[in-house]
C-alpha positions as CSV (number, residue, x, y, z in Angstrom):
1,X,-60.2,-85.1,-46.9
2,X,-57.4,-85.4,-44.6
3,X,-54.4,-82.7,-44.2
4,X,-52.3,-85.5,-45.6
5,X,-53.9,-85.9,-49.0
6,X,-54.4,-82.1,-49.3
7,X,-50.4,-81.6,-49.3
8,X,-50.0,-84.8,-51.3
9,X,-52.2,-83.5,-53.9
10,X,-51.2,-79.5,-53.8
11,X,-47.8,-80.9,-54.5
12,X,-48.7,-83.2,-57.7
13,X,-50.3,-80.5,-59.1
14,X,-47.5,-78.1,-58.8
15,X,-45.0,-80.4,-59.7
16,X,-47.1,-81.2,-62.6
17,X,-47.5,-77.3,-63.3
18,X,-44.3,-76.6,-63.4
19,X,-42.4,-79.4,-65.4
20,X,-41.1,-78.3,-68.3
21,X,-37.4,-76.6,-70.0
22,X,-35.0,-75.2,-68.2
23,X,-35.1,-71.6,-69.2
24,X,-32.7,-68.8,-69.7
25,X,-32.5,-65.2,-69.3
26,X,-30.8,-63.2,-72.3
27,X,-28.3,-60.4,-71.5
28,X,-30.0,-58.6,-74.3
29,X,-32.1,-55.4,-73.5
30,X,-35.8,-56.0,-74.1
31,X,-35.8,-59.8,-74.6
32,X,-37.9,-62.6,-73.3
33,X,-36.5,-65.2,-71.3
34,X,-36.0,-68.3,-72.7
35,X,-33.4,-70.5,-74.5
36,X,-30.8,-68.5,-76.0
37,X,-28.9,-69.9,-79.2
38,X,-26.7,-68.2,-81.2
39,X,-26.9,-68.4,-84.5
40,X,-24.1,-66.6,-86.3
41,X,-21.1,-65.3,-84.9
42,X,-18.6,-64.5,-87.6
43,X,-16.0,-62.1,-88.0
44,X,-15.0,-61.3,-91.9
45,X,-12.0,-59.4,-93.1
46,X,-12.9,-57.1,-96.8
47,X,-10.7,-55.8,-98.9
48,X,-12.3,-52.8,-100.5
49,X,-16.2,-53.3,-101.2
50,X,-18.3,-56.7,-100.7
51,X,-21.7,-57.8,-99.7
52,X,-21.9,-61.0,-97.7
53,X,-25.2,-63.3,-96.5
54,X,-25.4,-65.4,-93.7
55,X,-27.9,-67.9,-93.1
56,X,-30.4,-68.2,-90.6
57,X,-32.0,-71.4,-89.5
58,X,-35.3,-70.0,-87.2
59,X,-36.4,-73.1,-85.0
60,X,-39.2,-72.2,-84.0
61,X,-41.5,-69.0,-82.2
62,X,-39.5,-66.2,-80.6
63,X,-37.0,-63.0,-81.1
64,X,-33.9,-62.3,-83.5
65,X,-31.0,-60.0,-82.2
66,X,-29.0,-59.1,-85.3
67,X,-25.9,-56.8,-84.7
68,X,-23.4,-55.6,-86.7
69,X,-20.2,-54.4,-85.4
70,X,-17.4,-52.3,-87.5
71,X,-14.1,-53.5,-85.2
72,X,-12.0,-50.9,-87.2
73,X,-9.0,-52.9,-88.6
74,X,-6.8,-52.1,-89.8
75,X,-9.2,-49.4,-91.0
76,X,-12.8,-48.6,-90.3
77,X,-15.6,-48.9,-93.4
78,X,-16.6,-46.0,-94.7
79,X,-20.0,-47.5,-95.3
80,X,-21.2,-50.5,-93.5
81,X,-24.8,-51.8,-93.5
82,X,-26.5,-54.8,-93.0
83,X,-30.4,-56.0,-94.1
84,X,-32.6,-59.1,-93.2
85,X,-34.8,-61.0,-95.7
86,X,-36.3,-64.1,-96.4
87,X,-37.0,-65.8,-99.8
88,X,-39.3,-63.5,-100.6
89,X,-38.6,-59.7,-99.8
90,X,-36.6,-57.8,-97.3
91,X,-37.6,-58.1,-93.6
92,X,-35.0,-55.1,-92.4
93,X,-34.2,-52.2,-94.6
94,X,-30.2,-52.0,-94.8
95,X,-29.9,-50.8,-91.3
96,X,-26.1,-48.7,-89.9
97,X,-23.7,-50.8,-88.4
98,X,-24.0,-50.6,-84.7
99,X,-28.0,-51.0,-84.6
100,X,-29.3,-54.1,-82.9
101,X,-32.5,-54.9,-85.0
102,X,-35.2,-57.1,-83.4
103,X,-37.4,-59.5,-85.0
104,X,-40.7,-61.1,-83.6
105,X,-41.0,-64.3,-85.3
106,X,-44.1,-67.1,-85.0
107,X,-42.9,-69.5,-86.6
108,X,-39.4,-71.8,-88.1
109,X,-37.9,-70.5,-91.1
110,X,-34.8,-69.5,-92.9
111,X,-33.5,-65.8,-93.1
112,X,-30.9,-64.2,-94.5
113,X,-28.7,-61.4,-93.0
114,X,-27.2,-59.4,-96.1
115,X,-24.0,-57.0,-95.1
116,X,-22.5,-54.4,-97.3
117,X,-19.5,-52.8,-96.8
118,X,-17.6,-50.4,-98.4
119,X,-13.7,-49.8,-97.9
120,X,-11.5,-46.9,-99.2
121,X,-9.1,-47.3,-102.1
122,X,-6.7,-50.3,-101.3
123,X,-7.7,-50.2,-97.5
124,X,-9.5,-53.5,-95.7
125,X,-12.0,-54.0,-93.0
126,X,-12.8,-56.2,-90.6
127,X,-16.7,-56.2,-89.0
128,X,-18.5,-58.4,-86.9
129,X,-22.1,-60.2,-87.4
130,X,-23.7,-61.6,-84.7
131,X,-27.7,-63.1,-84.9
132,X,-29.2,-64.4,-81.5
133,X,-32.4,-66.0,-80.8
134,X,-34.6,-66.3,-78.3
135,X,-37.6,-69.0,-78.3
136,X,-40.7,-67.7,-77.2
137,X,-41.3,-69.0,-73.3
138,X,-44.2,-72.2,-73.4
139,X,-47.1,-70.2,-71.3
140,X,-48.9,-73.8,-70.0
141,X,-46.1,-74.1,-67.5
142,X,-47.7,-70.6,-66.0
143,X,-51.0,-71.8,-66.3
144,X,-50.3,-75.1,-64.7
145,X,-48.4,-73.8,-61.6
146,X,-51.6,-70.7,-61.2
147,X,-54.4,-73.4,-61.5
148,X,-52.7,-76.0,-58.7
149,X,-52.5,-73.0,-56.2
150,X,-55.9,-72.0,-57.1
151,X,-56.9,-75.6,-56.5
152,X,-55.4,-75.5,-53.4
153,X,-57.4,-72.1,-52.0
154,X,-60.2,-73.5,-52.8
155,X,-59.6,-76.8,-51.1
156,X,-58.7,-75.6,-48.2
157,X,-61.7,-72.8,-47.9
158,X,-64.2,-75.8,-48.6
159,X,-62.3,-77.8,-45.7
160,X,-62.6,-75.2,-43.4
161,X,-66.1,-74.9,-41.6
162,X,-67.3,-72.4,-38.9
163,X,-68.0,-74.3,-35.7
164,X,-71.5,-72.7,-34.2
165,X,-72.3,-72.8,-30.6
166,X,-75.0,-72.1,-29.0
167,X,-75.1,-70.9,-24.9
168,X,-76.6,-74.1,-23.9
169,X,-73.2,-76.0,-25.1
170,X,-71.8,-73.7,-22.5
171,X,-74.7,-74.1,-19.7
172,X,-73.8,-76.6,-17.0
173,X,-75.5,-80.7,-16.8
174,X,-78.0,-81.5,-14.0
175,X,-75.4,-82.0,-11.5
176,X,-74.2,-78.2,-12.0
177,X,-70.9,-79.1,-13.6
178,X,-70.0,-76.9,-16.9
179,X,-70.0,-79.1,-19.8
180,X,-67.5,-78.7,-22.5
181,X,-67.7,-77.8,-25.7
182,X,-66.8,-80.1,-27.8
């Protein structure tokens, strides 16, 4: 093979390796990188006591962020938890506001964050709920980009052959002039 071919096809096979989504890195500690969406974001104002859920569409494989945030107006709660479940039980025990709970999920499905507050006599509240995913990276784009420049190693250590020569390549032709090696 020539040097041409070799470059031509090291650079398919990387190029082929390492198509795939753009990803992104999450600002969140302790998170994967890969594309962030966010799926609640809601700020609600209580009067006294209440329990809210939220809905949460799961796309597909990755991690769940779910904050709560007491914002303290006009008053703060004097109990404010939050809990995550799915049709069937409770995923998150209600958890203190202020907690970032993380989820590792395999699979799309539909969760539910569940907040209760509590407010003093006549007072109001206003907290914040915020639920981020991350989708699990796709690992074949690693594997791709590792098996092209493995390719290429061994392509070029195959190419590569150690030229022998012997002392009579060296010795000099019946007319005494030193031949050369070639």
């Amino acid at each position: 093979m020539n040097r041409k071919l070799l470059f031509l096809l090291s650079l398919a096979f990387t190029l082929i390796g390492s198509y795939g989504g753009s990803a992104q890195a999450s600002s969140e500690s302790g998170s994967a990188i890969g594309n962030v969406t966010v799926l609640a974001s809601e700020s609600v104002l209580l009067q006294e006591s209440g329990a809210t859920t939220t809905s949460l569409a799961i796309p597909g494989a990755g991690e769940l962020f779910v904050t709560l945030t007491d914002l303290q107006f006009p008053t703060s709660f004097s109990s404010l938890q939050y809990a995550v479940s799915n049709a069937i039980d409770t995923l998150v025990a209600p958890t203190n506001a202020g907690t970032t709970t993380t989820l590792d999920l395999t699979a799309p499905t539909t969760l539910y964050a569940n907040v209760f507050a509590t407010v003093g006599q006549g007072g109001a509240g206003l907290y914040n709920l915020t639920a981020t995913f991350v989708s699990a990276v796709p690992l074949p784009d690693s594997i791709g980009l590792l098996a092209s420049g493995g390719l290429l190693i061994g392509l070029l250590v195959l190419r590569r052959k150690p030229v022998r020569r012997s002392w009579a390549d060296y010795a000099g032709d019946e007319t005494g002039n030193a031949a050369v090696p070639g």
